[in-house]
C-alpha positions in Angstrom: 49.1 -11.4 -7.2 50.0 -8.3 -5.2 48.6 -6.0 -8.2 45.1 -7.2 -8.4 42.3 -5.5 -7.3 40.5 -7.3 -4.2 37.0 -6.4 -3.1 37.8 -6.6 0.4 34.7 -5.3 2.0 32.5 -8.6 0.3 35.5 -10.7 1.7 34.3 -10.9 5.0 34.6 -13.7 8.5 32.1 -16.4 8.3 30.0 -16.1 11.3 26.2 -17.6 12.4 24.3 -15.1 10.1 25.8 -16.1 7.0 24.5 -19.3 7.8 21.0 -19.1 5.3 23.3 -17.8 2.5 25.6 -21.2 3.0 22.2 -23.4 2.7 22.5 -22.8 -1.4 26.3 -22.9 -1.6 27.7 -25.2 -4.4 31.0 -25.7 -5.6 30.6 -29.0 -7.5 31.9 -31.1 -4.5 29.8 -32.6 -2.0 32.6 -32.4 0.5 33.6 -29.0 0.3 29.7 -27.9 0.3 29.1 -29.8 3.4 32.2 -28.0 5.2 31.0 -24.6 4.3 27.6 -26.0 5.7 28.6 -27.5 8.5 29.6 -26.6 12.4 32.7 -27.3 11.5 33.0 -24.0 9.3 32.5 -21.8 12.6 34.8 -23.6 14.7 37.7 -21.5 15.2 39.6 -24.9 16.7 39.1 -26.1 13.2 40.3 -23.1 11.7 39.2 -19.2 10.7 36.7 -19.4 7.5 35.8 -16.3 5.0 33.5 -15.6 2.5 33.1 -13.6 -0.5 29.6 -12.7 -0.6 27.1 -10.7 -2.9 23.6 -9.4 -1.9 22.1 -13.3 -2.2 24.6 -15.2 -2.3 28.2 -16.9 -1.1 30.9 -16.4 -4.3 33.5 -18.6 -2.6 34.9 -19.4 0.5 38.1 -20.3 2.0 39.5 -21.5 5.4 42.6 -21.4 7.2 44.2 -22.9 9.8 48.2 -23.3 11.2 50.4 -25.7 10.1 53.9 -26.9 9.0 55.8 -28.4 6.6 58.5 -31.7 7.6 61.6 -32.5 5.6 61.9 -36.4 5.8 66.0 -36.8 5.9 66.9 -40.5 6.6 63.9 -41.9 8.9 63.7 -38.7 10.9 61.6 -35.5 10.2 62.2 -32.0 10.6 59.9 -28.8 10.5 61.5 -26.7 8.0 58.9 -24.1 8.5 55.6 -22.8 10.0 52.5 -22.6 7.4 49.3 -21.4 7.1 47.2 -24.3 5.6 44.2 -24.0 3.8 42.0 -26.7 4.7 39.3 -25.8 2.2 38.8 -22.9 -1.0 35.9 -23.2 -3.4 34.3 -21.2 -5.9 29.8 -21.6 -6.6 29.9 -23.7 -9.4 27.9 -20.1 -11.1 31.5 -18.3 -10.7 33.7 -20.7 -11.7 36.2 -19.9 -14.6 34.4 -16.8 -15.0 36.6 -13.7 -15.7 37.1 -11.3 -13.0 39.3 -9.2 -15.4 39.3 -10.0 -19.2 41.9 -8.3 -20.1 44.7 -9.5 -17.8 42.7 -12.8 -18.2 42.1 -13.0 -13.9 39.5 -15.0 -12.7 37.0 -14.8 -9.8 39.1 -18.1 -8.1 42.4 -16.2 -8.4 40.9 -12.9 -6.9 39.7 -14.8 -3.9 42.8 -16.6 -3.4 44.8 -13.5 -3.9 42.5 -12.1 -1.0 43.7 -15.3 1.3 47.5 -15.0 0.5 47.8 -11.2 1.5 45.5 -12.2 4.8 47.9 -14.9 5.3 51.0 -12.3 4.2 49.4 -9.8 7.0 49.1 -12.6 9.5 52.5 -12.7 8.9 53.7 -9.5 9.0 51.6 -8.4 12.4 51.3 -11.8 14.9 53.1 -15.1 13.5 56.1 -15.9 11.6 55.0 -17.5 8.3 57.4 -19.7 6.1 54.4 -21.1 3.7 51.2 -21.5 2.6 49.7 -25.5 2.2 47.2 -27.0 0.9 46.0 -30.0 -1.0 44.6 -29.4 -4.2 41.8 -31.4 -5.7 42.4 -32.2 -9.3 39.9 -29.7 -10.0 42.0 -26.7 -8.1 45.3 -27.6 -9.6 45.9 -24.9 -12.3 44.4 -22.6 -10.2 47.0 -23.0 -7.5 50.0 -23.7 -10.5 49.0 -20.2 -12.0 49.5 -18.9 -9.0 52.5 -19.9 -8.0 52.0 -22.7 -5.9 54.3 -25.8 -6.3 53.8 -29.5 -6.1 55.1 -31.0 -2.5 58.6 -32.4 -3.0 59.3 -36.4 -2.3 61.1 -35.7 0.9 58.4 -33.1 1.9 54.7 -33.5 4.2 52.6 -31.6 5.4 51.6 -33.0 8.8 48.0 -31.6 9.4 47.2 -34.0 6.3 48.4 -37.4 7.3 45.0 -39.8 7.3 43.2 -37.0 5.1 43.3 -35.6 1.9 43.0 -38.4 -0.6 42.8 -38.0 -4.0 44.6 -35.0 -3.5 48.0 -33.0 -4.5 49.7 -31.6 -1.5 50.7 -27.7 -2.4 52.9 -25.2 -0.9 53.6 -21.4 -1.3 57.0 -20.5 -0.2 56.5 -16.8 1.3 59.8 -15.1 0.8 59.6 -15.3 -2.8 61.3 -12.4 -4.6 
């Protein structure tokens, strides 16, 4: 992902006068809409959230918060390492499997979440030691996340920040010393 172009100065912090440009959000999911719409997506307790924005309009959004990932061994668990989770990611239904780059056949999803893995990778590097990336993938997301490099959460594997949430939904990870 590291060779892609990211337009980082639309990829900016959510804050209260984004707000009006949220009001006509829509990703196809009435959950994820209603995130980016709510409180909730200003809360920093809740996690951070950024959005890719045009001159009208939001392009996607995504959210991020801390988190870990347990190994189950036996009836005991054990943090095998400190995450970043990303409690939500979306695409407007208007960009969504459209080409960002025909050529090396990159789409405006993968751009977006190539901008939240190197802010994640620079979170990393500068304040916080980082093993992984998490998320839960809505059936809708998963070849997104698959194509870029994101792999299914293993049997003896949990995320905790996702126990009681999350249904319908395939628990990801990123390991972040991939070389």
């Amino acid at each position: 992902m590291s060779d892609l172009y990211i337009p980082h100065e639309h990829i900016v912090e959510y804050d209260a006068g984004l707000v009006e440009l949220a009001s006509s959000f829509d990703c196809g999911n009435t959950n994820i809409n209603s995130f980016l719409k709510s409180s909730e997506a200003l809360n920093y307790g809740i996690g951070k959230t950024y959005v890719w924005i045009n001159d009208k309009s939001i392009i996607g959004f995504y959210n991020i918060t801390a988190g870990s990932i347990e190994e189950i061994r036996g009836d005991q668990l054990f943090k095998i390492g400190s995450a970043v989770h990303i409690n939500e990611f979306a695409v407007n239904v208007s960009y969504q499997k459209k080409l960002y780059d025909e050529e090396r056949s990159i789409y405006i999803s993968d751009i977006l979440l190539s901008d939240c893995v190197e802010r994640v990778e620079y979170i990393r590097r500068s304040y916080l030691g980082l093993t992984f990336i998490t998320l839960a993938s809505t059936k809708e997301g998963y070849n997104l996340y698959k194509r870029n490099d994101f792999e299914e959460m293993e049997e003896d594997m949990k995320i905790p920040i996702l126990e009681d949430k999350e249904y319908n939904c395939i628990p990801m990870y990123l390991p972040l010393d991939i070389e």
